[in-house]
TITOR-777668 format. One record per residue (C-alpha): residue number from 1; residue in three letters; x, y, z. Coordinates in Angstrom, 3 decimals. Layout:
<atoms>
{atom NUM; 'ALA'; {X; Y; Z}} ...
</atoms>
This chain:
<atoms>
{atom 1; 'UNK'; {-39.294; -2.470; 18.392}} {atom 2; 'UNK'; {-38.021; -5.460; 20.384}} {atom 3; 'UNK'; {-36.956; -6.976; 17.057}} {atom 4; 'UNK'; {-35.076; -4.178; 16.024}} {atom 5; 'UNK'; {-33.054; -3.334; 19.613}} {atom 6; 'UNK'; {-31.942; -7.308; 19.569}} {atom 7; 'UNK'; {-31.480; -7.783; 15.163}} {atom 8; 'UNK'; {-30.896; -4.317; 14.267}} {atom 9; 'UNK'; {-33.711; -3.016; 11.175}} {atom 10; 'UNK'; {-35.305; -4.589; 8.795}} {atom 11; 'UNK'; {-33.444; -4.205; 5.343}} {atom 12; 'UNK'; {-35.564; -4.410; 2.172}} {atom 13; 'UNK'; {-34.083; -6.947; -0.270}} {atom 14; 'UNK'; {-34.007; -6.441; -4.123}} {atom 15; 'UNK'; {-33.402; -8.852; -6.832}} {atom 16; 'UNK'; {-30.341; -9.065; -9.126}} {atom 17; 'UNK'; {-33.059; -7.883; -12.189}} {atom 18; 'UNK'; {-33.960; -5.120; -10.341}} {atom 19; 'UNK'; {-30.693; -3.454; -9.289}} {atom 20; 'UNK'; {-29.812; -4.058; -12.839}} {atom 21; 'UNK'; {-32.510; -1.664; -13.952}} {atom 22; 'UNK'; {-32.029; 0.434; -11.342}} {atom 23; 'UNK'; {-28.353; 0.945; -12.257}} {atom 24; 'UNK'; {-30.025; 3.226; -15.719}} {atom 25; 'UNK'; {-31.502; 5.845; -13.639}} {atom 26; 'UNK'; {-29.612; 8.046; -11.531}} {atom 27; 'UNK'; {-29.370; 8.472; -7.993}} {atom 28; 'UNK'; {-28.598; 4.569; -7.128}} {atom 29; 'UNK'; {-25.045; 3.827; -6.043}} {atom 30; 'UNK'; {-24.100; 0.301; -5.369}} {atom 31; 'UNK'; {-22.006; -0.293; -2.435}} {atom 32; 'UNK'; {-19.590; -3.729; -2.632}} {atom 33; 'UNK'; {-19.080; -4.657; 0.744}} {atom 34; 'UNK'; {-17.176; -7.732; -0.452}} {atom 35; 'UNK'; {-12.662; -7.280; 0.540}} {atom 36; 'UNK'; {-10.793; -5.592; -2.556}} {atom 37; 'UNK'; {-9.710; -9.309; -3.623}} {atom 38; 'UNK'; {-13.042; -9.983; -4.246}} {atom 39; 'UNK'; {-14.027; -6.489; -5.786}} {atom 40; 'UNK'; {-11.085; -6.695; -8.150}} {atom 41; 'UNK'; {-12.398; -10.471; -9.561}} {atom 42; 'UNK'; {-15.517; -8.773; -10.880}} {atom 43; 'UNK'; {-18.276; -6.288; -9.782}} {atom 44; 'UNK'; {-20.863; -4.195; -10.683}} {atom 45; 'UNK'; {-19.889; -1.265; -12.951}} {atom 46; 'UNK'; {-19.581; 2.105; -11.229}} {atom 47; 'UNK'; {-20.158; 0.170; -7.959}} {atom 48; 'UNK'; {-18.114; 1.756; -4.868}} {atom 49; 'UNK'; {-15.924; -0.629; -2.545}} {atom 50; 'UNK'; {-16.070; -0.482; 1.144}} {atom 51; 'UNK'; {-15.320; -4.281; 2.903}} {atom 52; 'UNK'; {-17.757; -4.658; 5.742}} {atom 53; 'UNK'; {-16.304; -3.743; 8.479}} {atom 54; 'UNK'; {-14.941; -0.070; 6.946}} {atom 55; 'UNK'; {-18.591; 0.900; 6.585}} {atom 56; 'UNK'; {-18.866; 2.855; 9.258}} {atom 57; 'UNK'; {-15.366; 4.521; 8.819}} {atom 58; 'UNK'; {-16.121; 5.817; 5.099}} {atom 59; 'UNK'; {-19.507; 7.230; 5.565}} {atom 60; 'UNK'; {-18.123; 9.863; 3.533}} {atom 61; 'UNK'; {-17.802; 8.384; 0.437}} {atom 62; 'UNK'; {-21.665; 7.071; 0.680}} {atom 63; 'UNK'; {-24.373; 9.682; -0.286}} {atom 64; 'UNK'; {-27.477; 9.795; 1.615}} {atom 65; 'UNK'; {-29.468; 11.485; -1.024}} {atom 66; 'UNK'; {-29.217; 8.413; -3.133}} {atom 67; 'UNK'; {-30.890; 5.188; -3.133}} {atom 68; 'UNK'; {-27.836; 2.541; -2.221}} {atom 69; 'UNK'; {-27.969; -1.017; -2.908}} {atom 70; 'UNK'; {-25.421; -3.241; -1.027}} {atom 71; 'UNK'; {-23.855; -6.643; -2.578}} {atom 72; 'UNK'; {-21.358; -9.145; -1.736}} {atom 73; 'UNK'; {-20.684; -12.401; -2.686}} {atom 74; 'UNK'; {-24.368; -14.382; -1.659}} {atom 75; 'UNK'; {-26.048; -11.635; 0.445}} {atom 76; 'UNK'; {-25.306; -11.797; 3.969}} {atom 77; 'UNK'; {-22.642; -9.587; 4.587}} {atom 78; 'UNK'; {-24.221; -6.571; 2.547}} {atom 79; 'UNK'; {-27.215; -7.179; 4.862}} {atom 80; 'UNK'; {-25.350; -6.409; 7.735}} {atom 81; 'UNK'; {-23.971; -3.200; 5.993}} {atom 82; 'UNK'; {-27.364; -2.464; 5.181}} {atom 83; 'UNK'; {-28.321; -2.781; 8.435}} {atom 84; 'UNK'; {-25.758; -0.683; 9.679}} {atom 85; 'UNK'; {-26.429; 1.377; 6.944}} {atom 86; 'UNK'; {-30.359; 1.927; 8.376}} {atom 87; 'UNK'; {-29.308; 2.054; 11.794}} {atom 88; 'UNK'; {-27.172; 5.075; 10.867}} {atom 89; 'UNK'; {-29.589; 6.425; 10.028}} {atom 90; 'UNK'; {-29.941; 6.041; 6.003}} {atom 91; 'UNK'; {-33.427; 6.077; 4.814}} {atom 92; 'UNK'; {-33.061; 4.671; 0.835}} {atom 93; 'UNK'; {-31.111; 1.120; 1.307}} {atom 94; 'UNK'; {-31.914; -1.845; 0.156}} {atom 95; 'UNK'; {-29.911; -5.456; -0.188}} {atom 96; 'UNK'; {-29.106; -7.335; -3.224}} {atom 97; 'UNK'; {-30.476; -10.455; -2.674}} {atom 98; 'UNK'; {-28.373; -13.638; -3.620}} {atom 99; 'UNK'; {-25.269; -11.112; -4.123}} {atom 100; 'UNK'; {-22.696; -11.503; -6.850}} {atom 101; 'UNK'; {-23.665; -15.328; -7.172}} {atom 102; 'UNK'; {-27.064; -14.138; -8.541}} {atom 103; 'UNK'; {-25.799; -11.415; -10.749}} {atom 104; 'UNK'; {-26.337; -11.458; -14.534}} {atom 105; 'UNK'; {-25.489; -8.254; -15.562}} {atom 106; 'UNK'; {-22.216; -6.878; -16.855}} {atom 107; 'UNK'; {-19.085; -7.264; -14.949}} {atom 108; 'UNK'; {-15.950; -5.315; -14.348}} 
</atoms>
């Protein structure tokens, strides 16, 4: 409880493999926290782009009913959409660990 008032939640993590097989079922949306610069160098297919700090101004655009993995380039700033992501009060969010770096799958 401390933890959480001074960090902010805990945000599960998931590996590149497994948002990769994740992405053939439905009901996942991958949200690219990464600045359209970045986005528009590569991404995830079918993968949504909101930087970082526009989370919390497109909430709109991020469905609740699905199970949303967030990426950047290494990890750290999708954690802290995550996390404001699970502070908002989003049950079904997890983190791509390692980001685009650790990505194998196909790019757009």
């Amino acid at each position: 409880m401390i933890f959480d008032a001074l960090f902010g939640s805990k945000v599960e993590t998931i590996s590149s493999k497994e948002t990769e097989e994740k992405l053939a079922k439905a009901n996942v949306q991958i949200l690219d926290v990464r600045t359209k610069e970045e986005y528009n160098q590569g991404h995830i297919p079918n993968s949504i782009n909101i930087e970082v700090t526009e989370v919390e101004n497109n909430l709109d655009k991020i469905n609740k009913n699905n199970e949303i993995i967030t990426v950047c380039a290494s990890g750290m700033r999708s954690n802290r959409a995550a996390k404001k992501l699970v502070d908002l009060g989003y049950e079904k969010v997890k983190n791509m660990k390692g980001g685009m770096m650790a990505w194998k799958g196909k790019v757009e």
